[in-house]
KEPA-451657 format. One record per atom (N, C-alpha, C): x, y, z; residue number from 1; atom name. Coordinates in Angstrom, 2 decimals, padded with zeros to 5 digits. Layout:
N
x | y | z | k | a
X | Y | Z | NUM | CA .
...
END
This chain:
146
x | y | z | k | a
147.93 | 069.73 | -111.67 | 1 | N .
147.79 | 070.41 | -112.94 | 1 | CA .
147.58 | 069.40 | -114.07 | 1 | C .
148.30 | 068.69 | -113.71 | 2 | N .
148.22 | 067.48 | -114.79 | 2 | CA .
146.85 | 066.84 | -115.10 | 2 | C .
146.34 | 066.40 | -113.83 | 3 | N .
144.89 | 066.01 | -113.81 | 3 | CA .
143.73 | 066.77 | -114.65 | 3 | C .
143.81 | 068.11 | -114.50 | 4 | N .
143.53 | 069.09 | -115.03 | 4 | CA .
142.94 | 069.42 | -116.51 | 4 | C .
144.39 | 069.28 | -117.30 | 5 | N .
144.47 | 068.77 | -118.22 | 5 | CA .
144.33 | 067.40 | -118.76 | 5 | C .
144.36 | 066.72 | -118.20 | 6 | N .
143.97 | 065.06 | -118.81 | 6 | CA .
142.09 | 065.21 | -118.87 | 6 | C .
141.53 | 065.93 | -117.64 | 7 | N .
140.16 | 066.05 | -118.12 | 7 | CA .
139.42 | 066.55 | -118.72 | 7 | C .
140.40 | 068.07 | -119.11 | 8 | N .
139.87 | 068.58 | -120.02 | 8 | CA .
140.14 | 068.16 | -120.95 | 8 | C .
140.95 | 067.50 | -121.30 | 9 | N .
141.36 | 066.79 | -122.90 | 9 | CA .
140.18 | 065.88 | -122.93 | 9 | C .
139.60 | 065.06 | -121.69 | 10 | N .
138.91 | 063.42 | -122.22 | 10 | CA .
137.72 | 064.42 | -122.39 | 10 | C .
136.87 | 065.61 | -121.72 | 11 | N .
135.69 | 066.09 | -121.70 | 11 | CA .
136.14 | 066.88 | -123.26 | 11 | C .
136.55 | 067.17 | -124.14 | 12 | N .
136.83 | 067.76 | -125.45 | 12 | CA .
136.61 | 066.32 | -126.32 | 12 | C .
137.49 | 065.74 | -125.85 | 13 | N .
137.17 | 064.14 | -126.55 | 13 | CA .
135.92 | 063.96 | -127.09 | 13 | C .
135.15 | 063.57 | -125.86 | 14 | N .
133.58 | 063.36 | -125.44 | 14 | CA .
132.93 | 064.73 | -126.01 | 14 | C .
133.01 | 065.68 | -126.28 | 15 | N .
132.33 | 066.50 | -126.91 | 15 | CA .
132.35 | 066.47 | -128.45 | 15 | C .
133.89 | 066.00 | -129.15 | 16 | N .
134.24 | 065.70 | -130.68 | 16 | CA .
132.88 | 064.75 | -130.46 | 16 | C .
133.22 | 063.68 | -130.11 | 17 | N .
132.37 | 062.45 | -130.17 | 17 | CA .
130.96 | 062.59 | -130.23 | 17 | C .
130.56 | 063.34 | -129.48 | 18 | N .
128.79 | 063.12 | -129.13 | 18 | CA .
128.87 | 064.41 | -130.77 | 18 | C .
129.42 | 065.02 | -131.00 | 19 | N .
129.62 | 066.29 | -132.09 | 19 | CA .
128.93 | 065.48 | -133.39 | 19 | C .
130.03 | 064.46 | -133.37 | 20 | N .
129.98 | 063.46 | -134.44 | 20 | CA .
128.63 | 062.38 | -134.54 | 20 | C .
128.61 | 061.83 | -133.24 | 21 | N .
127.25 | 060.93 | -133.36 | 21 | CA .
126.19 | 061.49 | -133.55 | 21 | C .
126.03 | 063.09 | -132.78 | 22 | N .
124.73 | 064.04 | -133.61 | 22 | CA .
124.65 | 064.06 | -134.63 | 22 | C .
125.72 | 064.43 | -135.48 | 23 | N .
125.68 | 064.80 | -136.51 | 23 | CA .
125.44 | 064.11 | -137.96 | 23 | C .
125.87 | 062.64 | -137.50 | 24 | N .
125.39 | 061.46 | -138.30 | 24 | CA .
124.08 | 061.08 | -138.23 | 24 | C .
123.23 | 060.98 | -137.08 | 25 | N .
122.26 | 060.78 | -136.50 | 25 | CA .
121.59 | 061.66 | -137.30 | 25 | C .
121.63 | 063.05 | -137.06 | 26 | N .
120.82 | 064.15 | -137.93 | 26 | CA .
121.29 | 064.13 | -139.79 | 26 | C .
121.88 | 063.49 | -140.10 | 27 | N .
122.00 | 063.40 | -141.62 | 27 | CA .
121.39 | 061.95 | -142.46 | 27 | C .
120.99 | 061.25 | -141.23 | 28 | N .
120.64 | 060.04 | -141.67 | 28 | CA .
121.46 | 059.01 | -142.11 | 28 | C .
122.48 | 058.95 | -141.49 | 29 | N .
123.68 | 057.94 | -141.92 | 29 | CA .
124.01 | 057.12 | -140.36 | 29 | C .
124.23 | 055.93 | -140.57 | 30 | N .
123.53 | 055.07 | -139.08 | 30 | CA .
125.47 | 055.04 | -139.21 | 30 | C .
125.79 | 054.93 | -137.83 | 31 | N .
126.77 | 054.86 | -137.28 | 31 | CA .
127.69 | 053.98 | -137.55 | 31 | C .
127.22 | 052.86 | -138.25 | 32 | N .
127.53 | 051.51 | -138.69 | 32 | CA .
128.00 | 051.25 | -139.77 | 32 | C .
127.70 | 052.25 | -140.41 | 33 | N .
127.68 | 052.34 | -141.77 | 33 | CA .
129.32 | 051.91 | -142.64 | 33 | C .
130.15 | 052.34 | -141.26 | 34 | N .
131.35 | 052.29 | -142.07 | 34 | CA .
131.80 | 050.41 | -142.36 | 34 | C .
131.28 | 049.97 | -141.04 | 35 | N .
131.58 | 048.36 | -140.87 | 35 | CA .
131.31 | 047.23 | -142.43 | 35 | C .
132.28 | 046.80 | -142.99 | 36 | N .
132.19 | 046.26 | -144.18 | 36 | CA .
131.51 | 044.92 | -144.13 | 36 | C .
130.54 | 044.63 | -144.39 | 37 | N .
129.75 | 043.49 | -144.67 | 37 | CA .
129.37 | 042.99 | -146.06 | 37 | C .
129.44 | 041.40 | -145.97 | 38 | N .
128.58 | 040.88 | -147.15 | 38 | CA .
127.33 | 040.72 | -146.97 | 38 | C .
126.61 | 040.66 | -148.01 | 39 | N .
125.04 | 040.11 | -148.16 | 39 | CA .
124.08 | 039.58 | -149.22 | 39 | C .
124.21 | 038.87 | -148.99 | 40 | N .
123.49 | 037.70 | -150.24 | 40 | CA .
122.26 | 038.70 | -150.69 | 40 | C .
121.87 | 038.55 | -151.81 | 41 | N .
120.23 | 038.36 | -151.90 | 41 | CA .
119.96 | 038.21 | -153.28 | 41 | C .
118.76 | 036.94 | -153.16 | 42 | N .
118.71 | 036.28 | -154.18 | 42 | CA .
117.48 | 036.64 | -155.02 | 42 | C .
117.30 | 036.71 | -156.03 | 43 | N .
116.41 | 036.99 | -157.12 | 43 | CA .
115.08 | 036.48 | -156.77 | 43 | C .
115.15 | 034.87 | -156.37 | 44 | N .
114.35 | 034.08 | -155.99 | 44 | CA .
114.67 | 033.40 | -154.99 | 44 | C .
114.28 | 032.63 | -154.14 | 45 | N .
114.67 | 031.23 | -153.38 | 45 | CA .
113.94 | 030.18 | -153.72 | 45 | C .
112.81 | 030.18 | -154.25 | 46 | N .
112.13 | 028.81 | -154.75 | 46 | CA .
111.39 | 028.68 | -156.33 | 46 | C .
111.63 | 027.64 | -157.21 | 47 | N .
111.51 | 027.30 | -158.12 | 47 | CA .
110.59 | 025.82 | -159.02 | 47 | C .
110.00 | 026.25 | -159.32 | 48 | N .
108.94 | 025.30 | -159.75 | 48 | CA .
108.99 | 024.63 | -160.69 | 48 | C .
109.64 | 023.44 | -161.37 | 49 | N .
109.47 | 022.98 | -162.85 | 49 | CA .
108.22 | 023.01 | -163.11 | 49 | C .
107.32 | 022.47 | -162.56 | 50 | N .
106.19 | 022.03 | -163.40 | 50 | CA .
106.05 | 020.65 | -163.38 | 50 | C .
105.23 | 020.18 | -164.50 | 51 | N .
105.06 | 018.75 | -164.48 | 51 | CA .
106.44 | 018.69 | -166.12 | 51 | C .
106.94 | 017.24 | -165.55 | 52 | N .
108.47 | 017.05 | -166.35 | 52 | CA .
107.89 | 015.78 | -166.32 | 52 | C .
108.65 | 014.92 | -167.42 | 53 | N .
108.98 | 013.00 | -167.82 | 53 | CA .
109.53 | 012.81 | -166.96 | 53 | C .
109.45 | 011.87 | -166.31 | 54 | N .
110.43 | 011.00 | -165.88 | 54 | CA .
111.73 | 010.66 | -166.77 | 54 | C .
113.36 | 010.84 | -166.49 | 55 | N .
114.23 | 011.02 | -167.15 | 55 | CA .
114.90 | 011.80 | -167.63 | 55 | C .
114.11 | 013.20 | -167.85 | 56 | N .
114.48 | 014.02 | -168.00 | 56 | CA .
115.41 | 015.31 | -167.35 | 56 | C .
116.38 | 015.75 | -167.54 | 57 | N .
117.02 | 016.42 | -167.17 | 57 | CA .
116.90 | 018.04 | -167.86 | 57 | C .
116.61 | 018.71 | -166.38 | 58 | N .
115.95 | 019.97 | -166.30 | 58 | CA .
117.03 | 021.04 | -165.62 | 58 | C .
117.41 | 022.12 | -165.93 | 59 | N .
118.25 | 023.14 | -165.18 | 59 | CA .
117.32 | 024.91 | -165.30 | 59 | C .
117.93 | 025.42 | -164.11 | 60 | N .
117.25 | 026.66 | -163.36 | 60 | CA .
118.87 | 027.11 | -163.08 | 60 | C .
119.05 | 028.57 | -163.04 | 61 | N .
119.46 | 029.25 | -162.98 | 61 | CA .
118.93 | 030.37 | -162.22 | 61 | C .
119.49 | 030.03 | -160.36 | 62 | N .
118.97 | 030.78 | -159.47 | 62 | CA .
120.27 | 032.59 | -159.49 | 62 | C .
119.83 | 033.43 | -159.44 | 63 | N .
120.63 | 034.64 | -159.22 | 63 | CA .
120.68 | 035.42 | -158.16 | 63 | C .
121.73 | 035.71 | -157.88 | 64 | N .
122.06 | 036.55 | -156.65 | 64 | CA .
122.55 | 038.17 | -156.68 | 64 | C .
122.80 | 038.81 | -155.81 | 65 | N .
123.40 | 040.14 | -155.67 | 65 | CA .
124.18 | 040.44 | -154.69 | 65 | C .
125.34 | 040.82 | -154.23 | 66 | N .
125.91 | 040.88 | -153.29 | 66 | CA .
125.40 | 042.39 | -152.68 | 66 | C .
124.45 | 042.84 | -152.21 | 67 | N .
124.30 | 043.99 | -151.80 | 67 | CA .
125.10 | 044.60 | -150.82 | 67 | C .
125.84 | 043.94 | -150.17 | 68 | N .
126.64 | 044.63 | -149.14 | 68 | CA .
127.93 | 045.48 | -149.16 | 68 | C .
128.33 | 045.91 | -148.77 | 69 | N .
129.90 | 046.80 | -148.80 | 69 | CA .
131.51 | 045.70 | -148.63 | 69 | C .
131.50 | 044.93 | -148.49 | 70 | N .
132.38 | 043.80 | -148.61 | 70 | CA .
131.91 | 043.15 | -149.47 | 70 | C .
133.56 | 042.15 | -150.51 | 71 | N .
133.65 | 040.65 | -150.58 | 71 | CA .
132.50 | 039.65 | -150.04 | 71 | C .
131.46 | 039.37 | -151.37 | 72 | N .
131.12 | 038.29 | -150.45 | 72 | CA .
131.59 | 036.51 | -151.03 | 72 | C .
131.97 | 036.16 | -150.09 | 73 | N .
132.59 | 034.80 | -150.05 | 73 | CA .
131.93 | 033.45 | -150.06 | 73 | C .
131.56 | 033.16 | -151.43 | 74 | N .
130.73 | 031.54 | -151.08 | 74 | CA .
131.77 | 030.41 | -150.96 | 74 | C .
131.77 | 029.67 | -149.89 | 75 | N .
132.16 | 028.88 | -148.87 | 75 | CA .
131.63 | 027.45 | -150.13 | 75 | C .
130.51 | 027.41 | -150.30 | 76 | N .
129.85 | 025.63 | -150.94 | 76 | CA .
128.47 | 025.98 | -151.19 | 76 | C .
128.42 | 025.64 | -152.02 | 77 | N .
126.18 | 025.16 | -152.28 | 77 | CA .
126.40 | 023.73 | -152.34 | 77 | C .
125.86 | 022.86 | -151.25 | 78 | N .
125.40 | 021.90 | -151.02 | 78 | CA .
124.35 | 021.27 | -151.44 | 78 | C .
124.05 | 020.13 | -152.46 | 79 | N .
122.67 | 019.90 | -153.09 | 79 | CA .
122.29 | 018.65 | -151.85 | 79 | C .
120.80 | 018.83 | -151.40 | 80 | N .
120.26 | 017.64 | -151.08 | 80 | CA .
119.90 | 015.98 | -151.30 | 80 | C .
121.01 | 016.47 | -152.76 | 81 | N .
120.67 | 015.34 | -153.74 | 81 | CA .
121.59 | 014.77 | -154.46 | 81 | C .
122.03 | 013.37 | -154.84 | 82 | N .
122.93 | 013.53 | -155.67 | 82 | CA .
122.06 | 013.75 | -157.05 | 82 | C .
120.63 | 013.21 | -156.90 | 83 | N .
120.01 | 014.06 | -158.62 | 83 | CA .
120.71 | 015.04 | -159.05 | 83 | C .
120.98 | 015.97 | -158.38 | 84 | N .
121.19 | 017.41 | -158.20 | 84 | CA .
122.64 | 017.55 | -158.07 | 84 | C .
123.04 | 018.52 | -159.72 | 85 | N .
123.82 | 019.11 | -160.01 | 85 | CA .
123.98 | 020.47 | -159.53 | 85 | C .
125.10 | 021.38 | -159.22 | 86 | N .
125.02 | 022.34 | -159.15 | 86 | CA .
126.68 | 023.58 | -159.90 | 86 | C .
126.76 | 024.77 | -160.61 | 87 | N .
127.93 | 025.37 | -160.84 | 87 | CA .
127.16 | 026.52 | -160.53 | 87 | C .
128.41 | 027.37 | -160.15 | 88 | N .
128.46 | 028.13 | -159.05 | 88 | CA .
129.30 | 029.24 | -159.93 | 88 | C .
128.47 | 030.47 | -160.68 | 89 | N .
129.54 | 031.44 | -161.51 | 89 | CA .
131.11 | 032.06 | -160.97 | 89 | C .
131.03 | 032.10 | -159.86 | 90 | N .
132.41 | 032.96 | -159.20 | 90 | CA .
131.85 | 032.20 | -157.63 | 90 | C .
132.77 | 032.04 | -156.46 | 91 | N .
132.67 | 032.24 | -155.42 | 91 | CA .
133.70 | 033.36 | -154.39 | 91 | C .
133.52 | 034.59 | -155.47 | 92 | N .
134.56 | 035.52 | -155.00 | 92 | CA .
133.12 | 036.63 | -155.82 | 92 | C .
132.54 | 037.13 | -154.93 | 93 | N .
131.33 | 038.47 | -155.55 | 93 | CA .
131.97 | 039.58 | -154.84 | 93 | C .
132.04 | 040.93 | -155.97 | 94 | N .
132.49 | 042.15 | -155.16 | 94 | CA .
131.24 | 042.74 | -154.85 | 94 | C .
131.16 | 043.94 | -154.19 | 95 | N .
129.80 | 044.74 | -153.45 | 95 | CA .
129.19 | 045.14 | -154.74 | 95 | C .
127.94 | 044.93 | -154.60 | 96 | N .
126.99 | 045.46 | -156.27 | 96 | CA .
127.27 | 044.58 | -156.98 | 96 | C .
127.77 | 043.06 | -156.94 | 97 | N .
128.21 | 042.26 | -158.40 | 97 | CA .
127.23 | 041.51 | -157.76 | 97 | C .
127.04 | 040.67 | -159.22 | 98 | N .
125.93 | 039.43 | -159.26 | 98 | CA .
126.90 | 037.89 | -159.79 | 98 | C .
125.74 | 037.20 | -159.34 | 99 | N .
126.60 | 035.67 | -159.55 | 99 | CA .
125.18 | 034.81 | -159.75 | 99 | C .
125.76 | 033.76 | -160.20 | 100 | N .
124.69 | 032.63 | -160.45 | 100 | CA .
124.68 | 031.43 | -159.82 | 100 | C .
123.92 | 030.70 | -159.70 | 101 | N .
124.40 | 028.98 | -159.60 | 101 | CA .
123.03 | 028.48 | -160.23 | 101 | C .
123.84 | 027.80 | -161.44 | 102 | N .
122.88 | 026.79 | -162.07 | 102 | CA .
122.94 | 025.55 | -161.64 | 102 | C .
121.37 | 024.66 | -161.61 | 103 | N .
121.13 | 023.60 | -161.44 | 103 | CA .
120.81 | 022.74 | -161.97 | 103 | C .
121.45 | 021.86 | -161.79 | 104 | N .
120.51 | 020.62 | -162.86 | 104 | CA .
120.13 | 019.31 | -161.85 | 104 | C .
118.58 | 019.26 | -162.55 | 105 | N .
117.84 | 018.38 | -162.14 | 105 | CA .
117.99 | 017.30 | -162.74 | 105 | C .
118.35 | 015.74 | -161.95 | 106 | N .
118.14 | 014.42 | -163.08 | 106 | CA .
116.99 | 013.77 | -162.87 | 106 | C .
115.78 | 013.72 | -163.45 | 107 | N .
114.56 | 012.69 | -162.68 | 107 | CA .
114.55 | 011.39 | -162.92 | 107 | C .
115.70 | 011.22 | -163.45 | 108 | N .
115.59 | 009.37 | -164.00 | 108 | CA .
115.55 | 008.25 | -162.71 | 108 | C .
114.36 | 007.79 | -162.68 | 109 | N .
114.02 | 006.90 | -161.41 | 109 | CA .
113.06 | 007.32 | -160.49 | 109 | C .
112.87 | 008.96 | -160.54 | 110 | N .
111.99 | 009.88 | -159.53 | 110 | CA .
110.51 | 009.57 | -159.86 | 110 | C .
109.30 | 009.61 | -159.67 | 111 | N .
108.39 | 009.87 | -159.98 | 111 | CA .
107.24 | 010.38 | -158.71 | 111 | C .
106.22 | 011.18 | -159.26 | 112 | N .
105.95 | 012.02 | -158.08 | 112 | CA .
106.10 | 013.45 | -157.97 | 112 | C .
105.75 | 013.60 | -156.92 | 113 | N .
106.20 | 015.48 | -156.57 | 113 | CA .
107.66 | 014.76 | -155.70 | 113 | C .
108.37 | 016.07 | -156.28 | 114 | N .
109.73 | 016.11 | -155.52 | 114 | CA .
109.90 | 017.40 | -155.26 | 114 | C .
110.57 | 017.44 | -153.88 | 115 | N .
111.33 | 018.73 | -154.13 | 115 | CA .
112.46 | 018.85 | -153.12 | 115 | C .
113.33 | 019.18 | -153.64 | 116 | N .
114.98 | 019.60 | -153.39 | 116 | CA .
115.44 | 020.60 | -152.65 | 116 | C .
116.47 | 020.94 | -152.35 | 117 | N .
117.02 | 022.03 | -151.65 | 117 | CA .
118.72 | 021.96 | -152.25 | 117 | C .
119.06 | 023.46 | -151.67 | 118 | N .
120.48 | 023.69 | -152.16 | 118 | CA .
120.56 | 024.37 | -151.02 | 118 | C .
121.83 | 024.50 | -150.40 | 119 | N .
122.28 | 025.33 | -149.48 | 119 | CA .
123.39 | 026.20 | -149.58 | 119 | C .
123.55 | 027.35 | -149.28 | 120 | N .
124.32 | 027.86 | -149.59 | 120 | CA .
125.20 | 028.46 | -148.71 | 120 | C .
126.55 | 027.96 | -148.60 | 121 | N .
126.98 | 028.77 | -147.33 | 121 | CA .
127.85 | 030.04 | -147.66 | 121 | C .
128.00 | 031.24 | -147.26 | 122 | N .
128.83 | 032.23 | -147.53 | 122 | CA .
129.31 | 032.97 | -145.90 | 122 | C .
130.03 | 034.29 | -146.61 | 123 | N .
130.36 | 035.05 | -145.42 | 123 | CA .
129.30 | 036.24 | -144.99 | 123 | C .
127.95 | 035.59 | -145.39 | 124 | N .
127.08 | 036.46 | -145.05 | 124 | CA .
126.75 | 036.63 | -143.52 | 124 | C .
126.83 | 037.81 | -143.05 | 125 | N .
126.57 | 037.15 | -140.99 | 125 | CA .
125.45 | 037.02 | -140.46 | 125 | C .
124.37 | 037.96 | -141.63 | 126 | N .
123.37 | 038.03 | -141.16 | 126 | CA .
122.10 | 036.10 | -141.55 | 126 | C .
122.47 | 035.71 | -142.71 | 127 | N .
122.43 | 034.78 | -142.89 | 127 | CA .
123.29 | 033.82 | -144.03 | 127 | C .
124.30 | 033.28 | -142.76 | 128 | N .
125.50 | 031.99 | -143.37 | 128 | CA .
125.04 | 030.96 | -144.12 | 128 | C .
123.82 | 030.54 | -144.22 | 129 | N .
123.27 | 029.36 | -145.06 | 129 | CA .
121.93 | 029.69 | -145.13 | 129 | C .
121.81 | 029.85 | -146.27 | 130 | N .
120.78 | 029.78 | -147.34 | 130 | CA .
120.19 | 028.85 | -147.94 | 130 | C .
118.48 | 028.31 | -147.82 | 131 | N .
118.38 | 027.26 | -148.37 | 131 | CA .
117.26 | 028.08 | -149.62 | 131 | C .
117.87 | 027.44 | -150.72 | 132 | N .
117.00 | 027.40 | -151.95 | 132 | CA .
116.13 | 025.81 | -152.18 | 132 | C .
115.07 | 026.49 | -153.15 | 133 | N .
114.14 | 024.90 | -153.09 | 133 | CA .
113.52 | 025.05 | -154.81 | 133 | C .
113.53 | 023.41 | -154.79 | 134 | N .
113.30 | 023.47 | -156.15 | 134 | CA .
111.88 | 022.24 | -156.23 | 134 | C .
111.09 | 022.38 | -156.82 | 135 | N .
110.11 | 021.10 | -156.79 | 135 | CA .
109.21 | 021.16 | -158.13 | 135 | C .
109.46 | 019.86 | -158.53 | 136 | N .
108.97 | 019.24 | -159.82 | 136 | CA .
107.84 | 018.29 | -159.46 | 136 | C .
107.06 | 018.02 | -160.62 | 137 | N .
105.80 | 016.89 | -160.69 | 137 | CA .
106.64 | 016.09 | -161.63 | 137 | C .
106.94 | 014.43 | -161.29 | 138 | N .
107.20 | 014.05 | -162.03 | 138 | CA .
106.36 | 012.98 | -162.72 | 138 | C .
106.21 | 012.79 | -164.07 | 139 | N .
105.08 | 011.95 | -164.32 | 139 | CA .
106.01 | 011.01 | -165.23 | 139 | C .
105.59 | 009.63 | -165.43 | 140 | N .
105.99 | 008.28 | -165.84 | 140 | CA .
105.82 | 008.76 | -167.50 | 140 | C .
107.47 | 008.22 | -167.92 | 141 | N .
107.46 | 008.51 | -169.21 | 141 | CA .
106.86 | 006.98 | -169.64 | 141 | C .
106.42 | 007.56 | -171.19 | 142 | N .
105.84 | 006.83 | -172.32 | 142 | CA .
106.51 | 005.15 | -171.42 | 142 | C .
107.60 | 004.69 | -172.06 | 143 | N .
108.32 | 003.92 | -171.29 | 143 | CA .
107.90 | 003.01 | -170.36 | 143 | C .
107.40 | 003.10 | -169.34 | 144 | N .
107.81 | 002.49 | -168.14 | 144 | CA .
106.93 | 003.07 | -167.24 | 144 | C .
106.58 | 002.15 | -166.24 | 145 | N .
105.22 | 002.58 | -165.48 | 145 | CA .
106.15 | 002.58 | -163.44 | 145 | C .
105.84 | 003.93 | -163.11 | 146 | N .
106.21 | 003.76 | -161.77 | 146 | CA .
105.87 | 002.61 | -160.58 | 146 | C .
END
């Protein structure tokens, strides 16, 4: 008797269940939906000064969005450079909030095309590091000849 009942309970189970996955399925809401994730996404990823002096110090202000349903958590932005400054508005973004990280470029000594990278690591899963890029023309100030 017991048996009985234990299968009709798991086959009621299995009927709630498949009840439910139809029913999400037919409303257009993916199954997943409830699972809390972060997710970066950035305004831009690459940035162009232009042609700059040599010496000069230049900053960009890259922007982000946390589109996801979780906390998203920046871990570090890593510059490729010590040229390269970087501040970082919050590393605590709630779901729908925005954040910044400004950069500053130093070209004193650079001349040429350059270009940089920043990395960004967070608790994003779908992508944990992010590379942003930045590239300048640098041309020989008045001054001093490369």
């Amino acid at each position: 008797m017991k048996k009985t009942i234990i299968i009709i309970s798991s086959a009621v189970g299995l009927c709630v269940l498949g009840f439910v996955f139809q029913s999400k399925l037919h409303s257009g809401i993916s199954l997943f939906q409830d699972l809390k994730k972060a997710k970066i996404e950035f305004a831009e990823e690459e940035f162009n000064f232009g042609k700059i002096k040599e010496g000069e110090l230049v900053e960009h202000v890259f922007t982000f969005t946390n589109i996801g349903n979780d906390t998203l958590k920046i871990a570090q932005v890593r510059a490729s450079c010590g040229c390269t400054a970087t501040l970082l508005s919050a590393n605590r973004i709630p779901p729908k909030g925005n954040g910044e990280i400004k950069t500053t470029f130093n070209s004193k000594g650079r001349f040429g095309t350059q270009k940089k990278t920043l990395t960004v690591f967070s608790n994003d899963s779908d992508s944990p590091a992010i590379k942003l890029v930045f590239r300048a023309e640098i041309e020989a100030s008045g001054n001093k000849n490369p």
